[in-house]
N, CA, C and O atoms as a GROMACS GRO file, in nm:
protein
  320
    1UNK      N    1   8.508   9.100   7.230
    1UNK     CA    2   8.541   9.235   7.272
    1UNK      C    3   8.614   9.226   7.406
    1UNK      O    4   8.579   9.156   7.501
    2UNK      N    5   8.710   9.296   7.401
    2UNK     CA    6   8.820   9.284   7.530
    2UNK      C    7   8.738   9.364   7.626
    2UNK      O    8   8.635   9.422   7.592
    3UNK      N    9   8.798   9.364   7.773
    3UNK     CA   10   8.715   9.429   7.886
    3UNK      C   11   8.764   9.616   7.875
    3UNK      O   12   8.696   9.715   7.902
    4UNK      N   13   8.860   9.609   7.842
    4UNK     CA   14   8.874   9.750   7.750
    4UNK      C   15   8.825   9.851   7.698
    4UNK      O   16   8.810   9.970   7.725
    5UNK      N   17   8.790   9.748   7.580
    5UNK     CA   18   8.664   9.798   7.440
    5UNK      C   19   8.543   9.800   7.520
    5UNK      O   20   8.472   9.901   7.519
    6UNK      N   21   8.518   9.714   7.578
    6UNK     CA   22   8.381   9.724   7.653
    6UNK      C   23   8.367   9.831   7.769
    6UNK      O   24   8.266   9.901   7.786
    7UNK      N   25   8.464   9.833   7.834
    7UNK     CA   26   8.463   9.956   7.909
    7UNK      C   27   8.474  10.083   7.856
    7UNK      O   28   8.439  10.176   7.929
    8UNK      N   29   8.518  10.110   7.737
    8UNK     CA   30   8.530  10.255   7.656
    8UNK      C   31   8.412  10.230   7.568
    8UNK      O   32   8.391  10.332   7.503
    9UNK      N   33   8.341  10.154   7.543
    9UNK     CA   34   8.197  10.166   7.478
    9UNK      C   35   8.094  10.193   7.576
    9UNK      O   36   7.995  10.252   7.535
   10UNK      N   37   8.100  10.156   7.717
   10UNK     CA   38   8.033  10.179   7.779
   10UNK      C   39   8.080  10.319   7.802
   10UNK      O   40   7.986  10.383   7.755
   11UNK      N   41   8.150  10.388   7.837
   11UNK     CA   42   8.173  10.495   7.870
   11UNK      C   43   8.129  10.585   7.771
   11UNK      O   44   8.079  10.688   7.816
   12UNK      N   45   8.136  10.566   7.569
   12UNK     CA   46   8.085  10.674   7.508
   12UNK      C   47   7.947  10.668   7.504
   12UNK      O   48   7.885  10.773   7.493
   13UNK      N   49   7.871  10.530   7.512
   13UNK     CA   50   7.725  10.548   7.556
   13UNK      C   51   7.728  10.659   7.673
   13UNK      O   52   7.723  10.773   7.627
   14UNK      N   53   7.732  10.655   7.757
   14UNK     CA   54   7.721  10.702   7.884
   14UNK      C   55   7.751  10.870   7.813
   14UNK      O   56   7.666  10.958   7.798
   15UNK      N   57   7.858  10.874   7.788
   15UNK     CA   58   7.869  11.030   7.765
   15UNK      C   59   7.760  11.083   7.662
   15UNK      O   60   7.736  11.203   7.677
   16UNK      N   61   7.686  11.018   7.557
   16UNK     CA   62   7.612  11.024   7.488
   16UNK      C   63   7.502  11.083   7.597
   16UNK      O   64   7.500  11.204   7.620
   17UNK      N   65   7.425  11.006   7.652
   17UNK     CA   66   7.298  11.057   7.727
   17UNK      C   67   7.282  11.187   7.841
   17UNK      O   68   7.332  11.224   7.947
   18UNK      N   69   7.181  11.227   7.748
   18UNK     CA   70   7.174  11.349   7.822
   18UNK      C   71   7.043  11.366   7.921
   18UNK      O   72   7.019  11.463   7.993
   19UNK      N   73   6.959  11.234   7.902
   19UNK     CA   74   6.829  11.257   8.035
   19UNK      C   75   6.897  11.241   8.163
   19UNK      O   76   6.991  11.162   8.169
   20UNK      N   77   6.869  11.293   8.246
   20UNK     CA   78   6.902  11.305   8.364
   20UNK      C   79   6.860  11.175   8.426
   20UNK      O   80   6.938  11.101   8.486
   21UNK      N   81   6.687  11.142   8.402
   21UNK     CA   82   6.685  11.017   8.498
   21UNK      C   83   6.737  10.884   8.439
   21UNK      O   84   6.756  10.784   8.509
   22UNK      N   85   6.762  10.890   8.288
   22UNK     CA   86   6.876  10.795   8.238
   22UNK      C   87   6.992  10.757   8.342
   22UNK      O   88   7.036  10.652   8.390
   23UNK      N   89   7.013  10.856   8.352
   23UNK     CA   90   7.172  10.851   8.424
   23UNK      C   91   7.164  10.806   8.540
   23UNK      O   92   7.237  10.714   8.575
   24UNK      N   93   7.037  10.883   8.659
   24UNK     CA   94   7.023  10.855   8.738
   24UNK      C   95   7.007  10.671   8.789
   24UNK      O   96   7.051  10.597   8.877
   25UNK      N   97   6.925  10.661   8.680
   25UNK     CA   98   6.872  10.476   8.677
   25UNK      C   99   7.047  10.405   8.635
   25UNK      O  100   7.065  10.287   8.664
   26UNK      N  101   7.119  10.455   8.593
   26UNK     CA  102   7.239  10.390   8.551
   26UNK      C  103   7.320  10.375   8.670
   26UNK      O  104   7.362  10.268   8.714
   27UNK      N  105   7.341  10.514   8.728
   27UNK     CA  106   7.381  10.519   8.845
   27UNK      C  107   7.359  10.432   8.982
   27UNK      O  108   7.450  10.381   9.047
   28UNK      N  109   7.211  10.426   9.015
   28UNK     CA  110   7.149  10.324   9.104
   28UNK      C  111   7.204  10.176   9.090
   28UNK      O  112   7.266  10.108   9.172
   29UNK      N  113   7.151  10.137   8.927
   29UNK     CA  114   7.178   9.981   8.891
   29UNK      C  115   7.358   9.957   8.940
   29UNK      O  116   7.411   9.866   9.005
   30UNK      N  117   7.405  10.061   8.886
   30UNK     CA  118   7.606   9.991   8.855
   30UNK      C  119   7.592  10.015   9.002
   30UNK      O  120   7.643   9.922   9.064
   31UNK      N  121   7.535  10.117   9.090
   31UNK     CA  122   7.596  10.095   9.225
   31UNK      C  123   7.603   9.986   9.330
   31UNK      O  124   7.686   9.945   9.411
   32UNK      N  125   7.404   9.939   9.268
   32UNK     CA  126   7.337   9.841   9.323
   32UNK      C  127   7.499   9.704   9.315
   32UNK      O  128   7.575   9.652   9.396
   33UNK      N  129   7.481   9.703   9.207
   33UNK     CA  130   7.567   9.536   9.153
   33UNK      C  131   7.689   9.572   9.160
   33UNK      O  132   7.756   9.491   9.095
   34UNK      N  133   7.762   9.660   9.211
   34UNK     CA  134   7.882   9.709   9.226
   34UNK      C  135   7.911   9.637   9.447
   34UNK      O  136   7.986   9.562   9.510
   35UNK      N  137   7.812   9.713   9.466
   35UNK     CA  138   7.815   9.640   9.614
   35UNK      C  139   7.790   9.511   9.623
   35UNK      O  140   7.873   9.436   9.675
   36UNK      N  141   7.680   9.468   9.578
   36UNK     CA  142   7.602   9.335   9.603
   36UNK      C  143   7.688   9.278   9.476
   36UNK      O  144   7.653   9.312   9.363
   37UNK      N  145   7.816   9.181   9.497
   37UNK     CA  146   7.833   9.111   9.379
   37UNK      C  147   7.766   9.001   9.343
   37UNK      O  148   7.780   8.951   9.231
   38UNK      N  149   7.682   8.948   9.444
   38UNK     CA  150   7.575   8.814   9.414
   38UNK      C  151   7.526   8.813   9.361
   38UNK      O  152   7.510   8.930   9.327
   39UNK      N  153   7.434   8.716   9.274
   39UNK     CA  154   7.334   8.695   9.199
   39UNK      C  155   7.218   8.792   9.304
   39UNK      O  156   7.213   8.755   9.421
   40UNK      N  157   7.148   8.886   9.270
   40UNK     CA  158   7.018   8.946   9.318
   40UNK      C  159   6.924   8.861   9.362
   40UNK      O  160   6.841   8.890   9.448
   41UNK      N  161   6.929   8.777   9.317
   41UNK     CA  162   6.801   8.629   9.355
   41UNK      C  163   6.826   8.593   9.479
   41UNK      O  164   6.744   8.551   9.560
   42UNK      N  165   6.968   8.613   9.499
   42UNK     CA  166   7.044   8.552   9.608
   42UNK      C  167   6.956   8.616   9.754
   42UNK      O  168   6.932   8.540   9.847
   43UNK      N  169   6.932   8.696   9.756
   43UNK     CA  170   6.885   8.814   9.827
   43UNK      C  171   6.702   8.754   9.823
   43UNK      O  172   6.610   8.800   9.891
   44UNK      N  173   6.700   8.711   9.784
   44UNK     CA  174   6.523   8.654   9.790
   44UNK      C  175   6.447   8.561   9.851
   44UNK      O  176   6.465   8.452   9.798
   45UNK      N  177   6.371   8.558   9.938
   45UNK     CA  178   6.280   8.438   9.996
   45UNK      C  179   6.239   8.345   9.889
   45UNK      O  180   6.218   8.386   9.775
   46UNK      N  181   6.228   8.217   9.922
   46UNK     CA  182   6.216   8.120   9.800
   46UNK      C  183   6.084   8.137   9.749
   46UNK      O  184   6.059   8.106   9.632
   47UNK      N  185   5.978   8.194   9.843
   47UNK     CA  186   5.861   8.268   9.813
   47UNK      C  187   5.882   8.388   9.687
   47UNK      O  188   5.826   8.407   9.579
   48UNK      N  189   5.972   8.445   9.747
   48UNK     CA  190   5.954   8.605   9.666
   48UNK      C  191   6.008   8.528   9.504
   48UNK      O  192   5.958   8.550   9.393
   49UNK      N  193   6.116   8.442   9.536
   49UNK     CA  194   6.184   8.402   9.398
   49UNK      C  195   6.091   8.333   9.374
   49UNK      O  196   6.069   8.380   9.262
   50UNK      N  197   6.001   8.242   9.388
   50UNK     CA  198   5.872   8.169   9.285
   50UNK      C  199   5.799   8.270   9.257
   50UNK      O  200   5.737   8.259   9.151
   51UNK      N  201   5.776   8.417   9.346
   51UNK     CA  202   5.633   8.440   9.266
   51UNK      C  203   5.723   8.516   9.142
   51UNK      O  204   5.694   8.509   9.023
   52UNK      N  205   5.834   8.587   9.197
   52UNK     CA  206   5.949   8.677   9.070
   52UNK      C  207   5.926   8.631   8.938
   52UNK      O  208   5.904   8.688   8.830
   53UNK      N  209   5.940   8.471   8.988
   53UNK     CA  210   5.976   8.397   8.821
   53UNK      C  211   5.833   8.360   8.792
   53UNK      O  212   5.828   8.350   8.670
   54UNK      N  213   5.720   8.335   8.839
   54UNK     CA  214   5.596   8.335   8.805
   54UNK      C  215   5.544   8.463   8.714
   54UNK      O  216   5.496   8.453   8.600
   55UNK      N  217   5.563   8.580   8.788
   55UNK     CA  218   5.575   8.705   8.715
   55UNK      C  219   5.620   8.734   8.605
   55UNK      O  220   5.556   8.792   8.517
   56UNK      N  221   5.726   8.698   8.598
   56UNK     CA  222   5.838   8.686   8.480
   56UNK      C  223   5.752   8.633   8.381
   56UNK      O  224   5.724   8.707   8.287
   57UNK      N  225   5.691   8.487   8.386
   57UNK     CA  226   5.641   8.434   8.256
   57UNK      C  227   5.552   8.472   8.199
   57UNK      O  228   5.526   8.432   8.086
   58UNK      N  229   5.457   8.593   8.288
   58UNK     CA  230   5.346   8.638   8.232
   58UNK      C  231   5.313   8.696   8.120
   58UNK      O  232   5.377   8.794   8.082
   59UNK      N  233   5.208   8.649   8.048
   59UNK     CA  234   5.250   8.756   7.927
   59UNK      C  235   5.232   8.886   7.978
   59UNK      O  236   5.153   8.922   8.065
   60UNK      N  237   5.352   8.985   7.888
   60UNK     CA  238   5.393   9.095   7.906
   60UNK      C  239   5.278   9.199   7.915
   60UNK      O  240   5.293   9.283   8.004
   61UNK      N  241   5.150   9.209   7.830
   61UNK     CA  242   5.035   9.270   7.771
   61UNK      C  243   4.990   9.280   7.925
   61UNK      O  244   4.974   9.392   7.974
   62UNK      N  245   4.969   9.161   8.002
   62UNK     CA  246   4.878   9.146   8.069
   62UNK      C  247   4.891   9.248   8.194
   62UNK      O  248   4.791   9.310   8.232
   63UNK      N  249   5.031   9.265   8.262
   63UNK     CA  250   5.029   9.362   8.380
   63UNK      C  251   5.139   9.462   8.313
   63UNK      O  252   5.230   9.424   8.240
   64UNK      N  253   5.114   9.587   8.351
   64UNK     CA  254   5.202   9.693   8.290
   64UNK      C  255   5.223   9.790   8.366
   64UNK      O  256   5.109   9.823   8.400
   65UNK      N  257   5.299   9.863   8.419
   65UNK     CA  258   5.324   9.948   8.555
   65UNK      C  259   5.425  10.092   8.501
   65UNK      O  260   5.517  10.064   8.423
   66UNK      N  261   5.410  10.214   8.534
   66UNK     CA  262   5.454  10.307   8.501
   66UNK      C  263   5.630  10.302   8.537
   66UNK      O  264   5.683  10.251   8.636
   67UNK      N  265   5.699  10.373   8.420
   67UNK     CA  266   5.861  10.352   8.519
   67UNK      C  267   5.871  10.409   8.660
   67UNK      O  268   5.946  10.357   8.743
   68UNK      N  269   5.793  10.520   8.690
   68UNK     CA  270   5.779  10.545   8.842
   68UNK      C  271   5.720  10.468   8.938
   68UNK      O  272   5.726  10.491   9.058
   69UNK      N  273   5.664  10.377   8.886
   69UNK     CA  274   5.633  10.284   8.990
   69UNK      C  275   5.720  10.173   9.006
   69UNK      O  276   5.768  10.145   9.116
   70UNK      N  277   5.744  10.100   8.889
   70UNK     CA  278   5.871  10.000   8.906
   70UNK      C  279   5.972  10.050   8.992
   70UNK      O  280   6.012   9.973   9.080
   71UNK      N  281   6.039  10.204   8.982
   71UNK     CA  282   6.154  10.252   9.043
   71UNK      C  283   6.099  10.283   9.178
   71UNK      O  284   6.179  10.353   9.239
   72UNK      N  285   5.982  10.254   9.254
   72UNK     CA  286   5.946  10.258   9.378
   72UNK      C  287   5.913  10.158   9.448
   72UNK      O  288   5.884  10.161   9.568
   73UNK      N  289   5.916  10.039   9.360
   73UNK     CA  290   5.877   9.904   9.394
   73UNK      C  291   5.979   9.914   9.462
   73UNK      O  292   5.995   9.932   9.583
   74UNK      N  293   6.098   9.890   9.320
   74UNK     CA  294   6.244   9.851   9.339
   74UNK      C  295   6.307   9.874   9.466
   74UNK      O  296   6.347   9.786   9.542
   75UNK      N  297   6.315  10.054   9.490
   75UNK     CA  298   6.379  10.083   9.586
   75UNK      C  299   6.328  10.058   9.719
   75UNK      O  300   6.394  10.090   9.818
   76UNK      N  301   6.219  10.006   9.729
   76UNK     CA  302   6.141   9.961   9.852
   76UNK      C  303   6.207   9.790   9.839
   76UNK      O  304   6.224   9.721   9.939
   77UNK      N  305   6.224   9.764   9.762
   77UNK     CA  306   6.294   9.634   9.746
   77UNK      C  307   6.448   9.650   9.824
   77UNK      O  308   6.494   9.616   9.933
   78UNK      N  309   6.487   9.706   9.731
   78UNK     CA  310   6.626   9.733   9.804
   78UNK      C  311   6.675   9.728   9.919
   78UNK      O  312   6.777   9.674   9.963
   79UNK      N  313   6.550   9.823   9.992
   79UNK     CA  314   6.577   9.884  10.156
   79UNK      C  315   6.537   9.708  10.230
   79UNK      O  316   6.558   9.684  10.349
   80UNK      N  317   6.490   9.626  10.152
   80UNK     CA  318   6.498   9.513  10.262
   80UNK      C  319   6.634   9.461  10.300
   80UNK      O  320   6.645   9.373  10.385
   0.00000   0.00000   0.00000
């Protein structure tokens, strides 16, 4: 798929959704990685990146967190 097609598929998704905090979370992410072109990891204490990827492997079942809380982690993440 050319960067084109991919950009006009992304765009009729996008026009498709009508939740608001959809959009909103779309908005945040493309802005986030729109500024920061680095890898996000890049941005991490070698601490924060072992426990990240420690986290990561967990099984999924085991810790589970509301989307309002992830999106408050996050943005407390961010502001570092």
């Amino acid at each position: 798929m050319s960067i084109q097609q991919m950009q006009q598929h992304i765009i009729e998704q996008v026009g498709a959704v009508k939740d608001e905090h959809i959009l909103q979370m779309l908005d945040e992410e493309l802005s986030f990685y729109l500024q920061n072109k680095d890898d996000a990891t890049a941005l991490l204490s070698e601490k924060d990146l072992e426990e990240l990827t420690m986290l990561a492997n967990e099984p999924i079942e085991r810790n589970t967190m509301s989307f309002n809380e992830f999106k408050s982690i996050m943005d407390k993440w961010r502001m570092k």
